[in-house]
LUMKOL-171813 format. One record per residue (C-alpha): residue number from 1; residue in one letter; chain; x, y, z. Coordinates in steps of 0.2 Angstrom, whole numbers, plus 5000, padded with zeros to 4 digits. Example, Ala and Ser with C-alpha at 12.3 -4.5 7.8 and 13.67 -1.06 7.14 Angstrom:
i/aa/ch/px/py/pz
1/A/A/5062/4978/5039
2/S/A/5068/4995/5036
This chain:
i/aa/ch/px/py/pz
1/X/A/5015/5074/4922
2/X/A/5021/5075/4942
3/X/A/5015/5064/4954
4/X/A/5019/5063/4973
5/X/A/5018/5049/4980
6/X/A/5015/5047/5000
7/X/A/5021/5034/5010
8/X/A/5029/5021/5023
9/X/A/5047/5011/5023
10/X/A/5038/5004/5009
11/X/A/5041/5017/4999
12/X/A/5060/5015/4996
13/X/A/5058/5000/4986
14/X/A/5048/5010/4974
15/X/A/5060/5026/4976
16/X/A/5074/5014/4973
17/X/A/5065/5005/4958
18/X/A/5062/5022/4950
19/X/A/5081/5029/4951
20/X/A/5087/5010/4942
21/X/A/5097/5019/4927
22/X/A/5086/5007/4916
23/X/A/5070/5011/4922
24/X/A/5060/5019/4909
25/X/A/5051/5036/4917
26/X/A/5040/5041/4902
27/X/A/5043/5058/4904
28/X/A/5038/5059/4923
29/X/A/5043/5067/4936
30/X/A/5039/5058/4955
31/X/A/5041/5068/4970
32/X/A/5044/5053/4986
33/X/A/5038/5061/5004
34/X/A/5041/5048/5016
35/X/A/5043/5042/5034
36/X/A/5044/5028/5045
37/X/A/5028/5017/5050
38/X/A/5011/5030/5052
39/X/A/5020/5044/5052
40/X/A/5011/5054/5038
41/X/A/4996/5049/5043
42/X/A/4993/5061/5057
43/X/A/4997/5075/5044
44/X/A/4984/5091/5042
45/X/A/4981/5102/5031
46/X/A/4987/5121/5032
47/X/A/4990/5135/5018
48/X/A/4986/5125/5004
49/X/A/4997/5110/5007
50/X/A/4999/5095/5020
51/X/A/5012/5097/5032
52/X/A/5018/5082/5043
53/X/A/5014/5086/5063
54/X/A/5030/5077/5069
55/X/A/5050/5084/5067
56/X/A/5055/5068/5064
57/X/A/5043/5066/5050
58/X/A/5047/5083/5044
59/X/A/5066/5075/5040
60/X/A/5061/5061/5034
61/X/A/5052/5071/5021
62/X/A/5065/5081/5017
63/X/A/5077/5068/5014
64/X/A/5066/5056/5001
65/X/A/5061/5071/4992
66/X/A/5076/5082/4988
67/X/A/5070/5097/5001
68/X/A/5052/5097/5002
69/X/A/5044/5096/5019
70/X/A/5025/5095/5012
71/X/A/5015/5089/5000
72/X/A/5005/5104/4987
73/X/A/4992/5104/4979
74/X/A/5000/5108/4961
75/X/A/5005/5089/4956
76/X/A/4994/5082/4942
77/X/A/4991/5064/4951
78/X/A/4995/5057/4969
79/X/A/5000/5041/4975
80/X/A/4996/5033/4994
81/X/A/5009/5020/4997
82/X/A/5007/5005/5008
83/X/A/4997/5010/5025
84/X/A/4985/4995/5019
85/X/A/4987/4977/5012
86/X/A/4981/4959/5014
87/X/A/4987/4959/5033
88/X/A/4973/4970/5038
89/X/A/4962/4956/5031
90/X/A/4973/4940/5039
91/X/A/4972/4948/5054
92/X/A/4954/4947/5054
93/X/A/4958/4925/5054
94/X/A/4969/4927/5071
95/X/A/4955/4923/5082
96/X/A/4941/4919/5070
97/X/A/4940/4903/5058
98/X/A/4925/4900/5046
99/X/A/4920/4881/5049
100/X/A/4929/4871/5038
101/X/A/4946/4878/5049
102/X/A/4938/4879/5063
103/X/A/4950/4876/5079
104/X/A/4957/4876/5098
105/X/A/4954/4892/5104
106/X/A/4946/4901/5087
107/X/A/4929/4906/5087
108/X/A/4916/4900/5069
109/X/A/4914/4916/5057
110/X/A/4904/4912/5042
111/X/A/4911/4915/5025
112/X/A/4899/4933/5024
113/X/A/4904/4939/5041
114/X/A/4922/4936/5034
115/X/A/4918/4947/5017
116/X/A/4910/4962/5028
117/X/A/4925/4961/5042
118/X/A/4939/4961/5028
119/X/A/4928/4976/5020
120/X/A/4928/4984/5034
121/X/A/4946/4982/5039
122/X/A/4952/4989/5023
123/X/A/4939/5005/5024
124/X/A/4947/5009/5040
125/X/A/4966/5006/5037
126/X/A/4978/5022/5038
127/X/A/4979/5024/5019
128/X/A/4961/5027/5019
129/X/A/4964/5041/5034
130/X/A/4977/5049/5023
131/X/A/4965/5048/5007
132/X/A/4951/5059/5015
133/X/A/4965/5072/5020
134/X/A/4969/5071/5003
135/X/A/4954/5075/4996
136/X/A/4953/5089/5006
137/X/A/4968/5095/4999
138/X/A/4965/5091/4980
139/X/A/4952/5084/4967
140/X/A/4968/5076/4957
141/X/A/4968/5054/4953
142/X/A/4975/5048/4968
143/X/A/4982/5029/4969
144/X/A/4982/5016/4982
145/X/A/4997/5005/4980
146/X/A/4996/4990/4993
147/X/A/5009/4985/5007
148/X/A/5019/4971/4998
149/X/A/5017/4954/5002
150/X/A/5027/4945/5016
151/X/A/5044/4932/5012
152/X/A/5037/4916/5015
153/X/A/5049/4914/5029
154/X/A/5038/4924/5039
155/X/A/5031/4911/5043
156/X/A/5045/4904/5052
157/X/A/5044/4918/5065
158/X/A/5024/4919/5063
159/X/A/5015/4915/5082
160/X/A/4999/4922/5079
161/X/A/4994/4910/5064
162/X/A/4993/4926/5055
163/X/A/5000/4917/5041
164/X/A/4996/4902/5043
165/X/A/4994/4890/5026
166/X/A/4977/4881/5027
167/X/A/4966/4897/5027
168/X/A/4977/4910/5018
169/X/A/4967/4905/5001
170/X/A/4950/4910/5009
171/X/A/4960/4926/5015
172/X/A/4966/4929/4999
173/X/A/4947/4929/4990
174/X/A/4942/4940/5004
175/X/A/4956/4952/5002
176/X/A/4954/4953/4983
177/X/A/4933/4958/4983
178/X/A/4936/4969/4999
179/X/A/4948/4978/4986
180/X/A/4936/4980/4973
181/X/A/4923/4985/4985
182/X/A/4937/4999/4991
183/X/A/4941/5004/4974
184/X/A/4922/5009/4970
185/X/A/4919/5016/4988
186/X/A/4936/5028/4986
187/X/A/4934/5033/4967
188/X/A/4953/5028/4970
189/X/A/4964/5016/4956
190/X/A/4971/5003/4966
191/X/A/4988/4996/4960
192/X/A/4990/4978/4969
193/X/A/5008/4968/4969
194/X/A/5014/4963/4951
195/X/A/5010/4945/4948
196/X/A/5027/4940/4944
197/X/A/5034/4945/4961
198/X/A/5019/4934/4969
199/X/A/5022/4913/4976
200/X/A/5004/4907/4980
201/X/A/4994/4910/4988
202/X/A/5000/4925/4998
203/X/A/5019/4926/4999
204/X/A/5030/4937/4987
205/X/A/5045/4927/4979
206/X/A/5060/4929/4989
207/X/A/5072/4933/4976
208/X/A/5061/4949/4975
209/X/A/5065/4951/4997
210/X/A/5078/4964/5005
211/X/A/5092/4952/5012
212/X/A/5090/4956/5030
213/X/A/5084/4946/5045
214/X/A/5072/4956/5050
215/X/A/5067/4968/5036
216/X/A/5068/4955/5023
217/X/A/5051/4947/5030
218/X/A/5041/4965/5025
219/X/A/5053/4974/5013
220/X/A/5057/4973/4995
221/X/A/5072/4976/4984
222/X/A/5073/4989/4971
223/X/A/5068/4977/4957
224/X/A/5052/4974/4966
225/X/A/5048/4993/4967
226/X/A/5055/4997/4949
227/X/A/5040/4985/4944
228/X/A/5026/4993/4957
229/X/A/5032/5010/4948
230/X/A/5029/5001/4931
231/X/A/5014/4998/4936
232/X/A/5008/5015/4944
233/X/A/5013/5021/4927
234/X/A/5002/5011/4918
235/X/A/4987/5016/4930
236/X/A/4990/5035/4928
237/X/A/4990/5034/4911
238/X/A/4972/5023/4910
239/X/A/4967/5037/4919
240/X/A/4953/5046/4905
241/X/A/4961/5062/4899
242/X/A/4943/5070/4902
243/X/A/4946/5066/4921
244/X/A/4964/5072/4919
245/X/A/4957/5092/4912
246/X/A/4943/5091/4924
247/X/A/4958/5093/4938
């Protein structure tokens, strides 16, 4: 099987994870296309394959792929990596509090309105862009793997209450039905953060954190992504082998 996987800075954990001399491939071969921030997002499609719209995007391609400078149609599954993740839904919490947390300059959001904003968010995060380009490119499985999990330090440095410890459990339910919902709306597997990298209720563990002041909030090592591509391997291989000879 060949996958290509799409994505953000996030992607180099995983990248990193997968070329770990121990890491156990399972006769796979993964193709890595990625850039900084959104910037495969605006790709389009052209000749059968989707090419990146910027120079700088098109190196950065080339680079975490070996050569390549777009992504084809011929790969037997497809991954989107990062583009969405449980800050689309916190941020739905920096100006709004359901009652119970209500505060200062917040204004009330009931407990449903919280369910349909976090719903909403999700559906129109970049990955969800990138997906409905990739459909239009192929009919293959393709994966949603979620932006990581913050340090818990973050919160050190957090001026928004983003991440603020009193309503992140409430933010965590919301997150985790809006991703079910996303997973039947998309027809995508979702692969979430492995729960041995996660410390309650929304931080990952920091051992698991690049060692950087400022990338080290966001970022993960290589043992984080080796354990991400663990688990994209596990969801690719649920994957009904009717579905897979229907592609």
């Amino acid at each position: 099987m060949r996958i290509a996987l799409i994505g953000n800075s996030h992607l180099g954990a995983m990248k990193g994870g997968w070329e770990l001399p121990d890491f156990n491939r399972g006769g796979v071969e993964a193709v890595f296309f990625g850039a900084p921030g959104n910037g495969l997002v605006g790709m389009h499609l052209r000749d059968g394959a989707l090419l990146p719209v910027s120079d700088a995007s098109r190196r950065y391609m080339k680079v975490t792929s070996g050569g390549l400078d777009r992504v084809g149609s011929a790969y037997d599954a497809y991954a989107i990596v990062g583009y969405f993740g449980i800050g689309f839904v916190a941020d739905v919490l920096v100006g709004h509090r359901t009652l119970e947390y209500l505060e200062g300059r917040s204004a009330p959001i009931s407990r449903a309105a919280l369910r349909a904003a976090a719903r909403d968010a999700l559906s129109n995060t970049p990955a969800l862009q990138l997906l409905q380009k990739l459909r239009h490119l192929t009919a293959a499985p393709v994966l949603l793997v979620a932006d990581p999990l913050p340090n818990p330090r973050i919160s050190e440095v957090d001026v928004s209450g983003r991440w603020e410890l009193g309503h992140m459990p409430l933010v965590v339910t919301a997150y985790q039905e809006a991703l079910e919902d996303l997973g039947r709306s998309t027809g995508a597997a979702i692969v979430t953060q492995p729960p041995e990298t996660i410390l309650a209720p929304c931080f990952t563990q920091p051992r698991f954190a690049l060692d950087h002041p400022e990338h080290g909030l966001r970022h993960m090592t290589a043992e984080y992504g080796s354990l991400v591509m663990r688990d994209v391997l596990l969801s690719l291989s649920a994957i009904p082998k009717e579905k897979e000879r229907a592609v």
